[in-house]
N, C-alpha and C positions, 0 to 999 in steps of 0.2 A: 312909843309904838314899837312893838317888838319886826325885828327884822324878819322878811318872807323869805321861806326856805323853796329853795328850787333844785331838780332834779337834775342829774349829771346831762350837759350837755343844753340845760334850759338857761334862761333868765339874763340879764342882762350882765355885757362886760365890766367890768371892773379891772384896778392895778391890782397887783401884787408886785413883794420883790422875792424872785427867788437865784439861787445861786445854783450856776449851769457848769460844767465843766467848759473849760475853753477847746478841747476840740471838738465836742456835743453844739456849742453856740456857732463854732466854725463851719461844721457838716449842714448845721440849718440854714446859715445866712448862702450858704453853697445852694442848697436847693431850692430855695423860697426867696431869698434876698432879704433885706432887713424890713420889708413893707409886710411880708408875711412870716413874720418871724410868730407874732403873738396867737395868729391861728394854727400854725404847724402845732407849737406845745400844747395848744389847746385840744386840739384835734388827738393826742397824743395822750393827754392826762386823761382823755373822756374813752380811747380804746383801751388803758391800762384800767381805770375802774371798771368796764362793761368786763375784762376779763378777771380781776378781783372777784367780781359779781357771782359770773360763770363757775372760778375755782370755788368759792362759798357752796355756791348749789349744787354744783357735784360732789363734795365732801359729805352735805348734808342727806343729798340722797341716799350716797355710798353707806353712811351711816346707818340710816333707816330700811337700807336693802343691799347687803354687802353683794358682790358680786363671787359666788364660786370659785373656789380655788382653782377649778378644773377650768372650769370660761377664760380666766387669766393665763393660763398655761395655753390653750388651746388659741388664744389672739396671739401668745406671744410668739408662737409657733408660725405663725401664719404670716404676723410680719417680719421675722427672720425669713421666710418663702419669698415674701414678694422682693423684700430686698435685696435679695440673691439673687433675682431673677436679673440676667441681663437683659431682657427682652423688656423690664418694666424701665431701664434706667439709659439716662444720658449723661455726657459728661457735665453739662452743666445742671443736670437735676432731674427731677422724675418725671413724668410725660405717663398720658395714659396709655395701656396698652390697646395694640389695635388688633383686632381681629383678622384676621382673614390671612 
C-alpha cells in the first residue's frame, strides 16, 4: 500500500533525526523547554515552507508580469522616504505613524 501524502502542516507526527546546531537546540529548549521542543521545529519548518511557497509565487508571477522599471524606482524611492523619516521610527523599531 503506497504511503498517503499530506500537506505541509497536515497529517500525523512522526520521528525524524535531524542535526541542529548546538546553540539553535540551546535557544529552543530556552523558550519552549525540552516538552516543546518537537512542536517549536515543526511549527518552524511549516513557516519556512509557507514562505518557500510564497518566494515560488512571486517569482512566478514576476515572470509572467514583470514589474516596470519605473514602479521599482519609484517604491524604492519611497522607502528610502519613510525610512528617513524620524517621525516613522523608534529606537527599538518602526511604529506606525500617528496623525494628528
Amino acid at each position: 500500500m503506497p504511503e498517503r501524502e499530506f500537506a505541509p502542516g497536515d497529517g500525523p507526527a512522526a520521528k525524524v533525526s535531524v542535526s541542529l546546531r548546538a546553540g539553535n537546540i540551546r535557544a529552543v529548549r530556552e523558550r519552549v523547554g525540552a516538552r516543546g521542543f518537537s512542536a517549536y521545529v515543526d511549527a518552524a519548518v511549516e513557516r519556512q515552507i509557507e514562505r518557500d511557497l510564497l518566494e515560488e509565487a512571486l517569482q512566478a508571477n514576476e515572470a509572467s508580469r514583470p514589474i516596470p522599471q519605473s514602479m521599482r524606482d519609484e517604491a524604492a524611492e519611497l522607502f528610502r522616504q519613510v525610512k528617513s523619516a524620524p517621525e516613522l521610527q523608534e529606537e527599538d523599531g518602526w511604529r506606525a505613524h500617528e496623525a494628528g
